[in-house]
N, C-alpha and C positions, 0 to 999 in steps of 0.2 A: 504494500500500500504506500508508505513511505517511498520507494523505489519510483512508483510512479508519479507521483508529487516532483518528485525531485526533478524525473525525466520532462515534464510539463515543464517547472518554470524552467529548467535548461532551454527547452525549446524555445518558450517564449524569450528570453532574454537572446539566442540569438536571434532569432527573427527581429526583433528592435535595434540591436547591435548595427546588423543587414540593413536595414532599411538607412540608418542613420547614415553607413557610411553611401550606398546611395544617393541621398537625398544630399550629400556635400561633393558629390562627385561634378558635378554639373551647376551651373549657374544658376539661378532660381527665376531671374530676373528678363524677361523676352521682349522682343520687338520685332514684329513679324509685317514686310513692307510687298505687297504683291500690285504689280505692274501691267495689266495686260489688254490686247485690243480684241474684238472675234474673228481674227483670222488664222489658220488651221496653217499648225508648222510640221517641218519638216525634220529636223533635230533638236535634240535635248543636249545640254550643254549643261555636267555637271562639274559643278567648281570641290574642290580638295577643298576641307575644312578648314579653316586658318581660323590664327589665336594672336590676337593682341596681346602683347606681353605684359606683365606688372609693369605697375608703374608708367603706362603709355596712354596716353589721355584721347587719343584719334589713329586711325586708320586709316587708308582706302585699299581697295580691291579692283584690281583689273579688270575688268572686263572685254571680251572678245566678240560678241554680238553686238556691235555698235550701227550699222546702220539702220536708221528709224524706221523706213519700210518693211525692213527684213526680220524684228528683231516682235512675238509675238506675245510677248509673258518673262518677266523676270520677278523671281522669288529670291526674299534672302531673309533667314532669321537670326537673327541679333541679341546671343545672352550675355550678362556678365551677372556679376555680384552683389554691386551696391545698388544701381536702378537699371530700370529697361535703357538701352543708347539710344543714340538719335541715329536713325538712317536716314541718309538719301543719295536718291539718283533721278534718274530720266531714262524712261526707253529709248535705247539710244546713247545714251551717254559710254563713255570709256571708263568709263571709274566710278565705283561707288563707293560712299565716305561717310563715316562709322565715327559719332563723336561720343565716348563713354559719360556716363552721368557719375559722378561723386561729390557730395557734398563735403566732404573732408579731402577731395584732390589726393587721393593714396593710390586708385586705382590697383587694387589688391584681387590676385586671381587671375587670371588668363581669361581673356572674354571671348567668346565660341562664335564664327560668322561661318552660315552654310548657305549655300547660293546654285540657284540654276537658271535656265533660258530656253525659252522654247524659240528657237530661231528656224527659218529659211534658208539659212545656207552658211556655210563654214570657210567661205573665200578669205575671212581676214584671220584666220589661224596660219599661226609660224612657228617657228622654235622656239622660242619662250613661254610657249603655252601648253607644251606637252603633259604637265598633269591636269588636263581639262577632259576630262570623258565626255566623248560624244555618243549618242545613243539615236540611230535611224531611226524614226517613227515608219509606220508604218499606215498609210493611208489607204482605207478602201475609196476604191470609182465609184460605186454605188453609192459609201456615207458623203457623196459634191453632189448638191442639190442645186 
């Protein structure tokens, strides 16, 4: 009887342990900025996570889908620690720029930006962009009305 008491709160104390380290593994803090027109693209363009370092108060990120005709849906979310950042861009734009929120100016913790693009076409990709996964969509004839 004892034995299983024991084995209960064991389990319950790791399960809390678990969750806690969790729940500090990751920023708590979001900004989620979605971009987009109704026209039906042709690749996905997924961006490699990148971390603003301690201590770094602003960002930008390249971006590689810049011409405004071409470019149909950009998504990027934005965590850190202390508050949600400020994002912005432009469909279209080459750069999006990531300004962290702290009101004590410590900027503590590594801030998480994950980003992609529904684009048209992949003409402005070169060698500096090689950790950019591109992913073919796949369009049926039948779903062009």
């Amino acid at each position: 009887m004892y034995f299983c008491k024991f084995f209960g709160v064991v389990v319950i104390l790791a399960v809390g342990i678990q969750a806690t380290i969790k729940k500090k593994a990751y920023p708590p803090h979001c900004t989620q900025v979605t971009k987009d027109t109704d026209y039906a693209s042709r690749f996905k363009m997924d961006y490699p996570v990148l971390y603003i370092n301690p201590g770094v108060s602003a960002a930008h990120q390249k971006l590689y889908c810049i011409n405004p005709p071409a470019i149909n849906k950009a998504v990027t979310v934005v965590c850190d620690w202390a508050a949600p950042p400020l994002v912005q861009f432009t469909l279209g734009d080459e750069y999006m720029q990531v300004v962290r929120q702290d009101p004590n100016h410590k900027y503590l913790g590594n801030a998480v930006i994950k980003t992609y693009q529904l684009c048209n076409h992949t003409t402005v990709l070169n060698e500096d962009n090689n950790n950019v996964t591109i992913t073919e969509m796949y369009v049926d004839s039948n779903d062009i009305k």
